[in-house]
N, C-alpha and C positions, 0 to 999 in steps of 0.2 A: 654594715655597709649602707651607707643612705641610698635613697629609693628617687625615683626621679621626679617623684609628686613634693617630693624635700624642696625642689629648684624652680618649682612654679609658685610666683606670685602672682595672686587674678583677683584682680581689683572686685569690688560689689558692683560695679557697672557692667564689667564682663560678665559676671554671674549673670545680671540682670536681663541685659539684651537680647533675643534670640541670634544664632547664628547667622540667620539669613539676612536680619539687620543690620548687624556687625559687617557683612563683606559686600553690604551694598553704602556703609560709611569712607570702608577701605578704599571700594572699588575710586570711589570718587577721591578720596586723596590722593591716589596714584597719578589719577587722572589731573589734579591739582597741578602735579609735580610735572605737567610738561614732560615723560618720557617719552622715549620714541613707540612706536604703534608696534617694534617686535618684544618692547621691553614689558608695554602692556597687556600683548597677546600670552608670554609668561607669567604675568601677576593671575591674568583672568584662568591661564593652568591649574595655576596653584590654587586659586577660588575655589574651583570647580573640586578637585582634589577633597578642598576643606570640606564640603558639602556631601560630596560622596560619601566621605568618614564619618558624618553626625547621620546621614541613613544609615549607614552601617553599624554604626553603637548605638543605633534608635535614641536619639540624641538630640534635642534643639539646643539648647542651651551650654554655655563653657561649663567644665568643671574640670578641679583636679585631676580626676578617676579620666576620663574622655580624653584628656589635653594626654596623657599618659599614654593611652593607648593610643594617640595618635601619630605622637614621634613615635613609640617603638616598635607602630606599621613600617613606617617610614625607615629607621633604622633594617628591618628586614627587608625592606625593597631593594636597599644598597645598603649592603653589609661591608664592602671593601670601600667603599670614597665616603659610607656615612653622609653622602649630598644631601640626600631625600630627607635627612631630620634635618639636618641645620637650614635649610630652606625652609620646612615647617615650623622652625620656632621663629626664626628671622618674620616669617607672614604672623605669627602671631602675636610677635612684637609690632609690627604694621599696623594690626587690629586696633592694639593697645593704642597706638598713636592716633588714629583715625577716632579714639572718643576722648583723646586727650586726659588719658591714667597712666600709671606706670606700667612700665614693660611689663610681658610675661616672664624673661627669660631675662639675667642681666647677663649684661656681653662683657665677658671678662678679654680684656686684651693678650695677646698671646706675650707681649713683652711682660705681663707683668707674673706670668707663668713660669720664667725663669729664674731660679731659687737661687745662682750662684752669684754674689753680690758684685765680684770683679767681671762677668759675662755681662750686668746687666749697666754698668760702669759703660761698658766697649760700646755699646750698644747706644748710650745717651751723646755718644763722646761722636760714633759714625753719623749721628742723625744731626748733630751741631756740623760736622764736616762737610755734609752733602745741601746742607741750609747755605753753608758759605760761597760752595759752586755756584749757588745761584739759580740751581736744579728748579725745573718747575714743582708745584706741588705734588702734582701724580705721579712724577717720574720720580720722587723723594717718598711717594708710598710705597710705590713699586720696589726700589730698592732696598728698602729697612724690612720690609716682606721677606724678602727671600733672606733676607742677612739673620734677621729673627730665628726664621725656622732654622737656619745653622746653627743656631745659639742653643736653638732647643733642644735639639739633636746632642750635641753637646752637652748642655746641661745633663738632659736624661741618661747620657752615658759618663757623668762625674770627670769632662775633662776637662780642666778650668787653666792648662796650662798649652798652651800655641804653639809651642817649641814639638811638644811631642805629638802634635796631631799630621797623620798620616795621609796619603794619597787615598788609601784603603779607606780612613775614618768619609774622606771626599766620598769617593765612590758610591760607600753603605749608605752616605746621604741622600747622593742624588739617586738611589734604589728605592729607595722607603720614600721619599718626598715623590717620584713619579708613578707610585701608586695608587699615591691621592690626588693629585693635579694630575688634568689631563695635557696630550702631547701636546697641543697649541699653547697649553701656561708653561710646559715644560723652555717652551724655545727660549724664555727669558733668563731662565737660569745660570746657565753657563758664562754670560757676560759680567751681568750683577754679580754672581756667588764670587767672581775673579775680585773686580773692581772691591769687595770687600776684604778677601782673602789680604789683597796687596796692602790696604790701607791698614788692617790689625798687624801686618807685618808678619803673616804667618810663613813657615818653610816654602823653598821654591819647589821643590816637588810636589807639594799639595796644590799651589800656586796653578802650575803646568796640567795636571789631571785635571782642573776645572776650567779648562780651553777647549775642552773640546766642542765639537759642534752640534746641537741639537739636530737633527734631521727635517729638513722642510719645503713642502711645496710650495711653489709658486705660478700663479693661475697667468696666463697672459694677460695683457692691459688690451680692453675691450671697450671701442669709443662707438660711440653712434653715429649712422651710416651719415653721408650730404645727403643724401636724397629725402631721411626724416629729418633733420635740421632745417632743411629749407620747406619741407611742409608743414613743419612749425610755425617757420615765421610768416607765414601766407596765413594759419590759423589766428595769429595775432591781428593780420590787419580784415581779418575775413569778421562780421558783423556775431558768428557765434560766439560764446561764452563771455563770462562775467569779466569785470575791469580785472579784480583784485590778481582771480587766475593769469590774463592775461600778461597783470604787470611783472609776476612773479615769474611767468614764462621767458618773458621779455630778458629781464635781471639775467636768467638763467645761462639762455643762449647769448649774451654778449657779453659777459664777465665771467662764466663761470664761477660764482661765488658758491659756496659752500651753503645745503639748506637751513643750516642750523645760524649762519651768518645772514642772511636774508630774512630770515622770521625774527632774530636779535637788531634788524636795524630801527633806531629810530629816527623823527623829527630831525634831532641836532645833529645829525651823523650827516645830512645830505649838505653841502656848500654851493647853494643856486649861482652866488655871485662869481664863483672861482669854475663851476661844472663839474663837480669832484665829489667822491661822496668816499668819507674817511671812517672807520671802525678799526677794531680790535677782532679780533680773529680768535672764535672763539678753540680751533683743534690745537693751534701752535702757541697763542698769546702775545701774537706780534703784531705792530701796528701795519695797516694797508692804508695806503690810499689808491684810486680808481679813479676813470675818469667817468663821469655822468654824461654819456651818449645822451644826445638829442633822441633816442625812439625811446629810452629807458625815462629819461624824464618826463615827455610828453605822457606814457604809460603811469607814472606814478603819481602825476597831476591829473590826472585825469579819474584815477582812481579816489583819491583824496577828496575831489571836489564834487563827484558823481557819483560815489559808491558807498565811501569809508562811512562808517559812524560816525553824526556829530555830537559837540558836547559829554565826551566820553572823560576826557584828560587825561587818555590814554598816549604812554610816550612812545610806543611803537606804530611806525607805518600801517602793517598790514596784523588786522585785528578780526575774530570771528564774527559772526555773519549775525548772530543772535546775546543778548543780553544771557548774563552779563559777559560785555565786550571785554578782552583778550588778545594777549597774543598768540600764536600760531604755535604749534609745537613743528619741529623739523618734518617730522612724516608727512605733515599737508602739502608738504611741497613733494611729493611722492605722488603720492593723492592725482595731483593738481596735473599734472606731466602724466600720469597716467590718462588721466576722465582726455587731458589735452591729442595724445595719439590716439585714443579710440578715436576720437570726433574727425581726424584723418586718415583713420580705417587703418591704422596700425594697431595690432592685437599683443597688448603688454604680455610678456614673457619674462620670468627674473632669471634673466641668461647674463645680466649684466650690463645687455645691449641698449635697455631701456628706462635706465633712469639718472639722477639727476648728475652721478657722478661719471656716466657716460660721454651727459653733455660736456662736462667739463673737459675731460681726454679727447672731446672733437674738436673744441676750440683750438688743444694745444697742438691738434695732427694738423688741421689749418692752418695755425700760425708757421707750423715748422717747413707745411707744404711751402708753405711762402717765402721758403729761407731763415725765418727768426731762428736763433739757437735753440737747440734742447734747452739751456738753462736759463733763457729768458723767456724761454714758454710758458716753462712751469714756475717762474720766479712771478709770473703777468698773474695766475693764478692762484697764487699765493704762500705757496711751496720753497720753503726754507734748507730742509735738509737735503744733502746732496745723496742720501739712499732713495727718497722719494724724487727726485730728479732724475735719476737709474732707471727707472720703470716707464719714466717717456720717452727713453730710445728706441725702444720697442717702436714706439709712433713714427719715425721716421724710417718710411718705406723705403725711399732711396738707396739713406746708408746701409738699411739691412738688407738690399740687392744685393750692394755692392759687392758685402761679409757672405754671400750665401756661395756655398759649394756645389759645382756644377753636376747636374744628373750625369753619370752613369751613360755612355749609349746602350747598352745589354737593359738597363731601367728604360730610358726613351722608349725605346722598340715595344716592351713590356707594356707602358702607359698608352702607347697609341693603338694597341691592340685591340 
């Protein structure tokens, strides 16, 4: 039986480098890669993790023997989901990339894991089908994922024929596959595993057991109060904090744009002549245009000409503060709305209430206050689908008076007691 030292390739550079140099090359290409500040606060976990393990095996250096005992810590930390090693090789594949060698670990794709040749047929044949819909790309990963692991499932059980695969075979699937993904991965299954099942043409009782509904909560839609909104925008014209902050606050509070759409804008996106400022939108990939407020321009002129970096030939607006100049990763705008309500003596809290995507839910509760529709609230905002349009009624105090059921007088009495 091979040994798991058989499946580590480690370069002479790896050998070479200490570990502690290695995850300070890492650290930095993460940081390259513009994640968000939770996705880095994970990498920096798993760092820590690595480092723990080389004191642990009084260890500076990679090696076979070390790399060995380090997934099959990992492996015993979570013995049922196996997370804790494939996270560990995945980072030391990272490593490998951060000096520019090859991988440790090669990543064998799960498609290519399935032995039965007409399974693996279906499988090329769903992923040209869901290309044609016109699916975007992640939602085309997403799907071949979950169809995959049915295959495999399948495969590993020799049943290569559709006709005789059972509600039961369903079932035993989505048992063993929620073992290993957790409840939140689970919710996606039961839509895709259908939208599959229908297109390979499988029996309708198999069809039918995979409708059912994953279980789910749903947190209410939580916008930030008028009263910090408006000591926001008193902070904007008040003489404290920098342009850049400023402008990005500005943006904030009067389009509600998305932080990841704000730090992606550039130069050619703004239309001075027309007052309009046009992008791509990076959550849904739909084209927006916006109008260019007179307080948002005067803010991003101002920043431009008084703040920005010059001579950078950088094509983004809003760039960091120190060489070499950059654009923003979305967190700064987090950041940025945080350091902004302290300076108004509002004490950030992640209740929801306080950041950027609060703002966003205040503009729409205003607008709606105002009469605009639920669906041209969140259409203004940039909200396409009519599930996420569902979650701005909530914002409409009125109508949800109107729907509310009257206390009880035996409650009344009770409440005013």
């Amino acid at each position: 039986m091979p040994r798991l030292t058989d499946f580590i390739n480690l370069s002479n550079e790896l050998k070479r480098v200490p570990i502690s140099e290695l995850i300070v090359k890492a650290k930095s290409l993460v940081k390259a890669k513009r994640y968000s500040q939770s996705t880095i606060w994970h990498y920096n976990e798993r760092f820590n993790d690595l480092q723990h393990s080389s004191a642990l095996f009084n260890t500076e250096k990679l090696s076979e023997k070390f790399i060995a005992q380090y997934i099959e810590e990992g492996m015993q930390k979570s013995p049922k989901l196996a997370r804790s090693s494939v996270q560990r090789k995945a980072l030391l594949n990272l490593i490998a990339a951060a000096v520019n060698t090859t991988p440790v670990f090669t990543n064998e794709k799960d498609a290519d894991k399935i032995q039965i040749k007409s399974l693996r047929e279906n499988l090329n044949t769903y992923n040209q089908y869901l290309r044609e819909q016109e699916k975007r790309k992640e939602t085309i990963k997403s799907y071949l994922q979950v169809a995959t692991k049915f295959l495999l499932y399948l495969d590993k059980n020799k049943k290569s024929n559709f006709s005789k695969v059972t509600a039961i075979d369903i079932r035993e699937f989505i048992t063993d596959l929620g073992a290993k993904w957790s409840p939140r991965s689970m919710r996606i299954v039961p839509s895709q595993l259908k939208t599959y099942l229908k297109f390979a043409g499988f029996p309708v009782n198999a069809i039918l057991f995979s409708s059912f509904r994953a279980p789910r909560k749903s947190k209410p839609v939580r916008a930030m109060s008028f009263e910090n909104v408006e000591a926001l925008w008193k902070y904007i014209e008040g003489d404290d904090g920098d342009l850049r902050s400023k402008a990005i606050v500005t943006i904030l509070l009067a389009t509600g744009m998305r932080p990841v759409d704000i730090t992606e804008l550039k130069l050619d996106d703004i239309n001075w002549n027309n007052d309009n400022i046009g992008f791509i939108q990076s959550k849904t990939g739909e084209g927006m245009n916006i109008e260019l407020f007179p307080v948002m321009g005067s803010a991003i002129i101002r920043y431009m000409t008084e703040e920005r970096p010059k001579g950078t030939g950088a094509k983004f607006i809003f760039l960091t503060k120190k060489a070499p100049y950059r654009g923003l990763t979305p967190s700064v705008c987090n950041c940025i709305l945080k350091v902004a309500l302290e300076k108004i003596g509002v004490t950030f809290v992640a209740d929801g209430l306080h950041c950027p995507r609060a703002v966003r839910r205040s503009l729409v509760s205003r607008m709606i206050a105002k009469g605009v529709p639920v669906q041209n609230a969140a259409a203004a905002i940039g909200h396409v689908d009519e599930k996420s349009v569902d979650l701005y009624t909530e914002l409409d105090v009125k109508k949800m008076r109107s729907i509310c059921l009257p206390i009880p007088n035996p409650m009344k009495e009770w409440l005013s007691t």
